[in-house]
PyMOL Python script that loads the backbone (N, CA, C, O; Angstrom):
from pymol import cmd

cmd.read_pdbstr("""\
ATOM      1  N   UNK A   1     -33.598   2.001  50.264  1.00  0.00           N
ATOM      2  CA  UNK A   1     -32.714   1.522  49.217  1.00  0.00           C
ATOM      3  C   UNK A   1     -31.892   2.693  48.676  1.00  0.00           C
ATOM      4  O   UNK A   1     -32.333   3.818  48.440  1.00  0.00           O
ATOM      5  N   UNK A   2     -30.230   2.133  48.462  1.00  0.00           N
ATOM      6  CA  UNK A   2     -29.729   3.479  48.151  1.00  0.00           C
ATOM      7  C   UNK A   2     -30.008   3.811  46.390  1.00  0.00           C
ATOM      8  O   UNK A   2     -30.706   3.135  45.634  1.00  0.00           O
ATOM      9  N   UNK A   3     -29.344   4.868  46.105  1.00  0.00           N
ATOM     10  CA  UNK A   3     -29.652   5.410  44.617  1.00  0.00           C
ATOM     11  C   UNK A   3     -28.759   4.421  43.702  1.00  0.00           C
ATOM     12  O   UNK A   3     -27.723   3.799  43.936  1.00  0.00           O
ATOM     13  N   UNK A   4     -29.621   4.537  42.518  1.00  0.00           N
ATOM     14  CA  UNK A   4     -28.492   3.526  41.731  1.00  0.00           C
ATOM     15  C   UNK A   4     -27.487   4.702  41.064  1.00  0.00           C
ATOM     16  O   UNK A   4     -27.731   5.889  40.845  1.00  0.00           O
ATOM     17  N   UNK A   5     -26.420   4.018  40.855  1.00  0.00           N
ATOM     18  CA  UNK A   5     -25.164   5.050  39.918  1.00  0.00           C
ATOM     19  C   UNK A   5     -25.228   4.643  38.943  1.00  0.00           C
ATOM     20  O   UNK A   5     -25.551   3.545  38.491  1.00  0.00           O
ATOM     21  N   UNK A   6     -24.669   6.226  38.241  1.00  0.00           N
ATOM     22  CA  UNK A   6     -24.660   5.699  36.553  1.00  0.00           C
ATOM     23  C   UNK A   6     -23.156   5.135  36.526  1.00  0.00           C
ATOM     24  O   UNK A   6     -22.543   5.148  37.594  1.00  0.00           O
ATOM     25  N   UNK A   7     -22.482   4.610  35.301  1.00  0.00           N
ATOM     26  CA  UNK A   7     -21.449   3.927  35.034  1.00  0.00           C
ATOM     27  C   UNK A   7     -20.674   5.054  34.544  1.00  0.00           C
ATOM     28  O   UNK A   7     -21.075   5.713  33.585  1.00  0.00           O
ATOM     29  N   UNK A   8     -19.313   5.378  35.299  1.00  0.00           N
ATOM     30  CA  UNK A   8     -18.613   6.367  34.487  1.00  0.00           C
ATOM     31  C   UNK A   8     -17.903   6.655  33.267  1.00  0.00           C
ATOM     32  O   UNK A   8     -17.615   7.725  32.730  1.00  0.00           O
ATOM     33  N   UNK A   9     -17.720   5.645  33.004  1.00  0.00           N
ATOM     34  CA  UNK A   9     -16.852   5.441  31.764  1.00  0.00           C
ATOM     35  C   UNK A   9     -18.338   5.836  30.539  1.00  0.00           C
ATOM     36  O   UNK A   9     -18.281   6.552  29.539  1.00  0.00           O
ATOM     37  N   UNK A  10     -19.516   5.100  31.069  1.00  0.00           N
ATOM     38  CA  UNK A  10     -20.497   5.299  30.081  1.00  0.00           C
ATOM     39  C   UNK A  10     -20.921   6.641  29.966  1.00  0.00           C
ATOM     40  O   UNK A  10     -21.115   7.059  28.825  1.00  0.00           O
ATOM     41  N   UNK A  11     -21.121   7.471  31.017  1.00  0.00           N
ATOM     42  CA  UNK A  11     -21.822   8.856  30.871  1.00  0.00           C
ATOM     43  C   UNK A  11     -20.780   9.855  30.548  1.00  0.00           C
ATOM     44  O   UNK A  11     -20.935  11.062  30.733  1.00  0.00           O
ATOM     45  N   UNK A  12     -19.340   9.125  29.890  1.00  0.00           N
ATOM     46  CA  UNK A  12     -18.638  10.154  29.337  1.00  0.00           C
ATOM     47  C   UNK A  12     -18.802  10.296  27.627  1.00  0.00           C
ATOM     48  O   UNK A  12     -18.797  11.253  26.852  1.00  0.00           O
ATOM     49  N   UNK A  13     -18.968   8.640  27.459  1.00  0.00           N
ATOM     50  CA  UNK A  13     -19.113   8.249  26.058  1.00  0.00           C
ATOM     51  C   UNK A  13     -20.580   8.512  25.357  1.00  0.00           C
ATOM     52  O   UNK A  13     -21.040   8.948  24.302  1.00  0.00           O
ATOM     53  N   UNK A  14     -20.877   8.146  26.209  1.00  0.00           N
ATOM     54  CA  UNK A  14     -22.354   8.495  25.635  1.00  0.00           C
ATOM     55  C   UNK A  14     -23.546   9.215  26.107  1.00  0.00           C
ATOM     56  O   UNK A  14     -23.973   9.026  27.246  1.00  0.00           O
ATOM     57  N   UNK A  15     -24.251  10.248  25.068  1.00  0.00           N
ATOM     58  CA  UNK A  15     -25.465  10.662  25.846  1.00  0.00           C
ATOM     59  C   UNK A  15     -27.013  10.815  25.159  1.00  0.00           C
ATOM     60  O   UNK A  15     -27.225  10.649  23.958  1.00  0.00           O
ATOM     61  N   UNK A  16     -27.844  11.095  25.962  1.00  0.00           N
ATOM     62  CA  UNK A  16     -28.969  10.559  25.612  1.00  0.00           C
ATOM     63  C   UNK A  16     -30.002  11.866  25.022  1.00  0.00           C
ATOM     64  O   UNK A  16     -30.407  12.773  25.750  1.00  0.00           O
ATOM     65  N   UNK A  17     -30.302  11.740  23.627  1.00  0.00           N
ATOM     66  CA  UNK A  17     -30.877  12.313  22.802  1.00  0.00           C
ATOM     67  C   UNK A  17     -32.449  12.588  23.082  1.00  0.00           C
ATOM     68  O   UNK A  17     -33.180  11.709  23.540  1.00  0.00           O
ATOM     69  N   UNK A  18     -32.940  14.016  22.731  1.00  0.00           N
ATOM     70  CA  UNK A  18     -34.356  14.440  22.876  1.00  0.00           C
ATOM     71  C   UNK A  18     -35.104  13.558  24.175  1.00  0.00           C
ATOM     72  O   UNK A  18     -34.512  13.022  25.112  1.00  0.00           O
ATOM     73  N   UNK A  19     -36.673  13.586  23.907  1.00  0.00           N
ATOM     74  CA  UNK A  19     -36.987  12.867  24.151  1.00  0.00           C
ATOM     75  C   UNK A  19     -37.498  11.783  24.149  1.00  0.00           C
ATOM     76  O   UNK A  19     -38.042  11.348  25.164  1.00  0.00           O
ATOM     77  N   UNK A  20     -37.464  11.367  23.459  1.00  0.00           N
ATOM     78  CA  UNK A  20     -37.739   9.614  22.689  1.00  0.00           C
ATOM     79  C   UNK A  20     -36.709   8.399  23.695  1.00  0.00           C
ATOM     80  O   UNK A  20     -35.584   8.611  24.147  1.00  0.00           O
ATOM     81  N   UNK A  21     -37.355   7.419  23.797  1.00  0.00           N
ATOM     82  CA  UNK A  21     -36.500   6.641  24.527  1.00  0.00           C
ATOM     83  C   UNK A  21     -35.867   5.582  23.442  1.00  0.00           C
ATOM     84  O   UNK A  21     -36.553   5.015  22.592  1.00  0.00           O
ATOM     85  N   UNK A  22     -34.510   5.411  23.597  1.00  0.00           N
ATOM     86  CA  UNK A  22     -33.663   4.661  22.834  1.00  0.00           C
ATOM     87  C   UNK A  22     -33.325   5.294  21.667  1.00  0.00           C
ATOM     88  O   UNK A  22     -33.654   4.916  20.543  1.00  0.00           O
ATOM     89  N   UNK A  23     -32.304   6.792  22.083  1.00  0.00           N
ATOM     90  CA  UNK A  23     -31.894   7.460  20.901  1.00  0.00           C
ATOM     91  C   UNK A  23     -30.617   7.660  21.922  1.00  0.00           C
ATOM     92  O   UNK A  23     -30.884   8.160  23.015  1.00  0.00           O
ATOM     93  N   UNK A  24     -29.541   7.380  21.705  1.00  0.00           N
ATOM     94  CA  UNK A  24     -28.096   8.038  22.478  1.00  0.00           C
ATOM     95  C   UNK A  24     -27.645   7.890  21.073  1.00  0.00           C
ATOM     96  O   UNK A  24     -28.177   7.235  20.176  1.00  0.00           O
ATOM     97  N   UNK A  25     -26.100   8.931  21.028  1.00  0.00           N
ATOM     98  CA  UNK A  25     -25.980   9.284  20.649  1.00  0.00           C
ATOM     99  C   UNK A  25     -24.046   9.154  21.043  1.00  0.00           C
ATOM    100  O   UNK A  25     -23.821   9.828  22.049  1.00  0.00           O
ATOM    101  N   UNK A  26     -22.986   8.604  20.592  1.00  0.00           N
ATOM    102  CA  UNK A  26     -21.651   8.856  20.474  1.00  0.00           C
ATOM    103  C   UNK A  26     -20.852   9.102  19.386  1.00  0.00           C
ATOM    104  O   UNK A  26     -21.099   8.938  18.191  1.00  0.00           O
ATOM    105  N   UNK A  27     -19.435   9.696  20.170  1.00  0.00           N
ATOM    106  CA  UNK A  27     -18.474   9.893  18.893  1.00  0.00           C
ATOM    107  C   UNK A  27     -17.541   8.640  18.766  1.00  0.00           C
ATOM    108  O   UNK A  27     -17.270   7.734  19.554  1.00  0.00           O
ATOM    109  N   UNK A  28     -17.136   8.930  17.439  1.00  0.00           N
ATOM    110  CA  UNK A  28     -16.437   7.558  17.195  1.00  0.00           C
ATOM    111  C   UNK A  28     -15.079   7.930  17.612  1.00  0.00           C
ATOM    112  O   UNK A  28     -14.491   8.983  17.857  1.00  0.00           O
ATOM    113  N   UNK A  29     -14.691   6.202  17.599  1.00  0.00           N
ATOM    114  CA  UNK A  29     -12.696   6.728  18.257  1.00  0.00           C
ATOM    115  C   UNK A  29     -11.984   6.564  17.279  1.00  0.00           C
ATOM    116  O   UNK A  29     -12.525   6.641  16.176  1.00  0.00           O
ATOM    117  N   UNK A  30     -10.643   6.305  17.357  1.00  0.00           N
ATOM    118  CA  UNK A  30      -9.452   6.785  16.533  1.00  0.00           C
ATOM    119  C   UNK A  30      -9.577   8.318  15.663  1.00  0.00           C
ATOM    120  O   UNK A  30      -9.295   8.626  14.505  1.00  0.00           O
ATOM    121  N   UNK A  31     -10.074   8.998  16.688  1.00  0.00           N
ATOM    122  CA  UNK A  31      -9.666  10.433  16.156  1.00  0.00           C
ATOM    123  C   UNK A  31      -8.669  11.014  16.834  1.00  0.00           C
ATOM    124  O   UNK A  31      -8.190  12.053  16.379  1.00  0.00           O
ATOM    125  N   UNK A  32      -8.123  10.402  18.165  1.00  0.00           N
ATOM    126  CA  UNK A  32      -7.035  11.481  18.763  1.00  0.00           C
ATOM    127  C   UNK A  32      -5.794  11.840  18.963  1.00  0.00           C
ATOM    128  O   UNK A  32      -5.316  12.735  19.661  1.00  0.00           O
ATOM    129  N   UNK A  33      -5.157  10.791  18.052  1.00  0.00           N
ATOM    130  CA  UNK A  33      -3.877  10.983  17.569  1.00  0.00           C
ATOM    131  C   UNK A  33      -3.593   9.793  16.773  1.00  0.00           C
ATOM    132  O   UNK A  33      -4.289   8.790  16.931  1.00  0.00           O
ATOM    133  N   UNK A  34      -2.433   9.816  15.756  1.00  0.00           N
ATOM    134  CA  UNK A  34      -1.821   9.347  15.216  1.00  0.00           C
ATOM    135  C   UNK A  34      -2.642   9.699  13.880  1.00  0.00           C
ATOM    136  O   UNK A  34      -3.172   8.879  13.130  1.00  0.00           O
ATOM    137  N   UNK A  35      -2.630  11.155  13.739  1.00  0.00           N
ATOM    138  CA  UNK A  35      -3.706  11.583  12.602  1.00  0.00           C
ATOM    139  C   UNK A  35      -3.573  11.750  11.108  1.00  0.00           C
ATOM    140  O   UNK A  35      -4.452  11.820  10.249  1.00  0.00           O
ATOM    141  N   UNK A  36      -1.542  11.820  10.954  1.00  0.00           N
ATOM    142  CA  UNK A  36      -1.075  12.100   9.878  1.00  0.00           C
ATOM    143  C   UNK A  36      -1.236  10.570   8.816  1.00  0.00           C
ATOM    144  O   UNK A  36      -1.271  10.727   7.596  1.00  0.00           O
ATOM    145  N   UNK A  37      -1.281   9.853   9.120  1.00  0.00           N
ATOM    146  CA  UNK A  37      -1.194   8.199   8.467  1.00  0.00           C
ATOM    147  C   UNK A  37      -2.940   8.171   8.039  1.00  0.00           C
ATOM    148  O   UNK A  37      -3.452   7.342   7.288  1.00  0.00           O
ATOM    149  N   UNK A  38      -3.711   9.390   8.787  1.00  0.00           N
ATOM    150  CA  UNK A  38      -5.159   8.711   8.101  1.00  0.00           C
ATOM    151  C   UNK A  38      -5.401   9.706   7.193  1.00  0.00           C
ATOM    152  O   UNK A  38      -5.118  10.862   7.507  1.00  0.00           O
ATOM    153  N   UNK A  39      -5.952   9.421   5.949  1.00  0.00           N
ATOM    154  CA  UNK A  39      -6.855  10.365   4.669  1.00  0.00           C
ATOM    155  C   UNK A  39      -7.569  11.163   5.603  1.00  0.00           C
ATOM    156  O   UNK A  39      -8.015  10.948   6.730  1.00  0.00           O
ATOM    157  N   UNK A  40      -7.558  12.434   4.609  1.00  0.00           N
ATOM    158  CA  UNK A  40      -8.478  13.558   5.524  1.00  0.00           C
ATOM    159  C   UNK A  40      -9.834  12.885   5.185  1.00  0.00           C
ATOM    160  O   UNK A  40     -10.550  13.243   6.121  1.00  0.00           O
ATOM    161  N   UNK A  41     -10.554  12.138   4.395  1.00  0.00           N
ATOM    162  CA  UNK A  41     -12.007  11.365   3.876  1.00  0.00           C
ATOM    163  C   UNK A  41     -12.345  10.674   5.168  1.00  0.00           C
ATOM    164  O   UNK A  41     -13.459  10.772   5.682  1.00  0.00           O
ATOM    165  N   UNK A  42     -11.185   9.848   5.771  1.00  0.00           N
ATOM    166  CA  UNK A  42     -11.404   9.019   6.824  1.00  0.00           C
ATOM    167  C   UNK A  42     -11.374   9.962   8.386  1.00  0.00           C
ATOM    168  O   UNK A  42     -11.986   9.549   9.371  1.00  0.00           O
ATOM    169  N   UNK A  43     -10.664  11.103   8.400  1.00  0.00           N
ATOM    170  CA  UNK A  43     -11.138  11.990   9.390  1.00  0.00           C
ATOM    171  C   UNK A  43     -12.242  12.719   9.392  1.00  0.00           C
ATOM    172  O   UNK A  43     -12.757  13.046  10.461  1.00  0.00           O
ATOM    173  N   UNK A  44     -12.911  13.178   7.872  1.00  0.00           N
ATOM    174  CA  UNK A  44     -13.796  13.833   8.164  1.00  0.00           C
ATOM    175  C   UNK A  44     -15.214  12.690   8.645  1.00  0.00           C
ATOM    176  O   UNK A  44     -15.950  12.829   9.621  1.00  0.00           O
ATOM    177  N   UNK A  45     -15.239  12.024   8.011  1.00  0.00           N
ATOM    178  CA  UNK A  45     -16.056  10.916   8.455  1.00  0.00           C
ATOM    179  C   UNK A  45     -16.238  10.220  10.035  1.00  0.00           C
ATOM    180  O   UNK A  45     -17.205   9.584  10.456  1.00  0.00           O
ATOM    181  N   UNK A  46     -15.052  10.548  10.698  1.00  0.00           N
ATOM    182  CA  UNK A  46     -14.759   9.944  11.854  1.00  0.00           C
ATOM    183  C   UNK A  46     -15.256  11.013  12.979  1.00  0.00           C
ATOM    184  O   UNK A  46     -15.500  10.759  14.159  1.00  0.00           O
ATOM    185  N   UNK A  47     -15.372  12.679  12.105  1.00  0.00           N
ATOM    186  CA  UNK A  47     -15.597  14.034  13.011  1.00  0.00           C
ATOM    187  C   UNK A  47     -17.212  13.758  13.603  1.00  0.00           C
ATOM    188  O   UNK A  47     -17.589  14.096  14.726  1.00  0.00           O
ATOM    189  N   UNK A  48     -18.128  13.009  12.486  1.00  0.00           N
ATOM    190  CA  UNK A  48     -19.582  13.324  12.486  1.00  0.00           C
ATOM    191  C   UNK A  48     -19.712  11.688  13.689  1.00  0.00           C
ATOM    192  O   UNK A  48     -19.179  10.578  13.701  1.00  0.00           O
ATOM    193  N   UNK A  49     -20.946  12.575  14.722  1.00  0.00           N
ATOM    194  CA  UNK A  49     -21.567  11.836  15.662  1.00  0.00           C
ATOM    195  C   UNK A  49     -22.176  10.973  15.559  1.00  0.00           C
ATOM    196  O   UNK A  49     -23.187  11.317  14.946  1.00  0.00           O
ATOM    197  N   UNK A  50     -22.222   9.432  15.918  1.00  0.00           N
ATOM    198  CA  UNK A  50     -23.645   8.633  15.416  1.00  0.00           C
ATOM    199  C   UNK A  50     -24.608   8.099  16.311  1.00  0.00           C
ATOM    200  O   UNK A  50     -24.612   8.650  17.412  1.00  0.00           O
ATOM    201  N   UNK A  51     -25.445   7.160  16.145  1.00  0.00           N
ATOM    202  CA  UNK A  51     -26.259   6.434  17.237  1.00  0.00           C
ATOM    203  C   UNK A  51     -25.920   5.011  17.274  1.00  0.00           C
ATOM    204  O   UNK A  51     -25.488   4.290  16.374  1.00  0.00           O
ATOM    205  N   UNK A  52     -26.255   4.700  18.726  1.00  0.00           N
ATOM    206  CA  UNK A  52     -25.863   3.094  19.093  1.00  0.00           C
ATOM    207  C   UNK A  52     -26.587   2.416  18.761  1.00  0.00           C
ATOM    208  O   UNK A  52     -27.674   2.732  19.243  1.00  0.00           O
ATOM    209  N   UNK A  53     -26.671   1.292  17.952  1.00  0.00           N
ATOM    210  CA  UNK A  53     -27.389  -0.149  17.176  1.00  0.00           C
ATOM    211  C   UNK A  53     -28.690  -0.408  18.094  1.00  0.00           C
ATOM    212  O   UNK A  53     -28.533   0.103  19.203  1.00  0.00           O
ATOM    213  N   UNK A  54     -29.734  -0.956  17.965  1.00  0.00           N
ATOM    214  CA  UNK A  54     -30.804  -1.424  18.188  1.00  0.00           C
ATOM    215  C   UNK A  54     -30.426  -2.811  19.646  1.00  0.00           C
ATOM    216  O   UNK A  54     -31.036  -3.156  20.658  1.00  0.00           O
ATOM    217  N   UNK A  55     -29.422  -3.136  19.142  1.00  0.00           N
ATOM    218  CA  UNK A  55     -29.031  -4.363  19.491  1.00  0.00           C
ATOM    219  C   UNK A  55     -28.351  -3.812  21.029  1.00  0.00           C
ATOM    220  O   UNK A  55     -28.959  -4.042  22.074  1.00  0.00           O
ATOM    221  N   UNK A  56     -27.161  -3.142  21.022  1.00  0.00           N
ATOM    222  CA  UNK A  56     -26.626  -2.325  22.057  1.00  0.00           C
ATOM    223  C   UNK A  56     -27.115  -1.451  22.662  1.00  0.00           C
ATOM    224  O   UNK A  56     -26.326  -0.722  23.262  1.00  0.00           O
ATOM    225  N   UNK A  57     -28.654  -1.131  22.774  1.00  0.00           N
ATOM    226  CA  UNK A  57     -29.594  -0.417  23.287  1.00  0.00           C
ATOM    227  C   UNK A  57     -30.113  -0.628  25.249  1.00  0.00           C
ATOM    228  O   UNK A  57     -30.332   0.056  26.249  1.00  0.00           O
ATOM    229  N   UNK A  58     -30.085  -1.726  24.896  1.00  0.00           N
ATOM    230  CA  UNK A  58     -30.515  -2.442  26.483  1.00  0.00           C
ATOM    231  C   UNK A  58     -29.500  -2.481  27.244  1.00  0.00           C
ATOM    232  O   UNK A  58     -29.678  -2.317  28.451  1.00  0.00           O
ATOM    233  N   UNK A  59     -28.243  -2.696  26.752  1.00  0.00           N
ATOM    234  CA  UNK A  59     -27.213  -2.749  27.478  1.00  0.00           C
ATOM    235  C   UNK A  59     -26.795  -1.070  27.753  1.00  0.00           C
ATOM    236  O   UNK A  59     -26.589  -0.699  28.908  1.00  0.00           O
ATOM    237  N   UNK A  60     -26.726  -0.428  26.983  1.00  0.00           N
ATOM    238  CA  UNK A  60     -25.891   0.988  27.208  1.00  0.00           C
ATOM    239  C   UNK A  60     -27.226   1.883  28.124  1.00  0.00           C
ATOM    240  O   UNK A  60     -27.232   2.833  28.907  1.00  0.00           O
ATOM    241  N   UNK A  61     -28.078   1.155  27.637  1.00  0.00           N
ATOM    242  CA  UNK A  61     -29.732   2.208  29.010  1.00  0.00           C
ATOM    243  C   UNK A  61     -29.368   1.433  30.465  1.00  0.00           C
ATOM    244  O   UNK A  61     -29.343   2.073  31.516  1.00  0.00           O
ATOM    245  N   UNK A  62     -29.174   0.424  30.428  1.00  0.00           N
ATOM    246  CA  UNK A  62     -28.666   0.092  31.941  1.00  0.00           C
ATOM    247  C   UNK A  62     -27.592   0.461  33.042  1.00  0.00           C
ATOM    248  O   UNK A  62     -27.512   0.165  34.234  1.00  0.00           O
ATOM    249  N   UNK A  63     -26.586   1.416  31.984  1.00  0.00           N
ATOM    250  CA  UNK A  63     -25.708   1.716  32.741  1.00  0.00           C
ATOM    251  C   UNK A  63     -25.809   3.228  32.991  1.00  0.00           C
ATOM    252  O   UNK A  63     -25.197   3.846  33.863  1.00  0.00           O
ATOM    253  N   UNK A  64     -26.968   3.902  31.790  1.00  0.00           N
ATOM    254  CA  UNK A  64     -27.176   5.252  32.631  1.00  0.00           C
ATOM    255  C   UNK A  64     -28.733   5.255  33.070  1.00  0.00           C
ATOM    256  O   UNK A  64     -29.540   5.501  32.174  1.00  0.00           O
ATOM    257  N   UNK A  65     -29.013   5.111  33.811  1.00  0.00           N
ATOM    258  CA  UNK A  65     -30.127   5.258  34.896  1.00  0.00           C
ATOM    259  C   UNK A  65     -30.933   6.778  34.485  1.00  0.00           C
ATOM    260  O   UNK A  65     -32.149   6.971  34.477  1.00  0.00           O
ATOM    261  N   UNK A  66     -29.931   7.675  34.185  1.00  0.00           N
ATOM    262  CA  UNK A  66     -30.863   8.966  34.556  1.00  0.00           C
ATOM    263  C   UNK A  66     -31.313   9.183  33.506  1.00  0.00           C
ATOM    264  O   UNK A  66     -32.099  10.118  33.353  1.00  0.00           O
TER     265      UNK A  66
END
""", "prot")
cmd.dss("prot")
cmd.show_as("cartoon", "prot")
cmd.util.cbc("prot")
cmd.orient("prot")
């Protein structure tokens, strides 16, 4: 049986924290342009990293394998 692949679009967005299973870890979007129209409150907020929902857990571990 061949190897499974991870999903590319996913192992750019997201990656997978310590070792505990079901901790990943992404950045949020609308940070990469059109920056002058947003409050610096709403950029600095947008700079800090978060984790994916409980709910979106099963789905985003299926597409990275490793």
């Amino acid at each position: 049986m061949s190897k499974m692949k991870t999903h590319s679009a996913a192992k750019k967005r997201f990656k997978k924290v310590g070792k505990q299973k079901g901790k990943i870890k992404f950045s949020h979007a609308y940070r990469r342009h059109l920056l002058t129209k947003k409050t610096a409150k709403k950029k600095r907020h947008l700079r800090k990293e978060s984790y994916i929902s409980k709910a979106d857990l099963s789905s985003i571990m299926r597409l990275l394998p490793y």
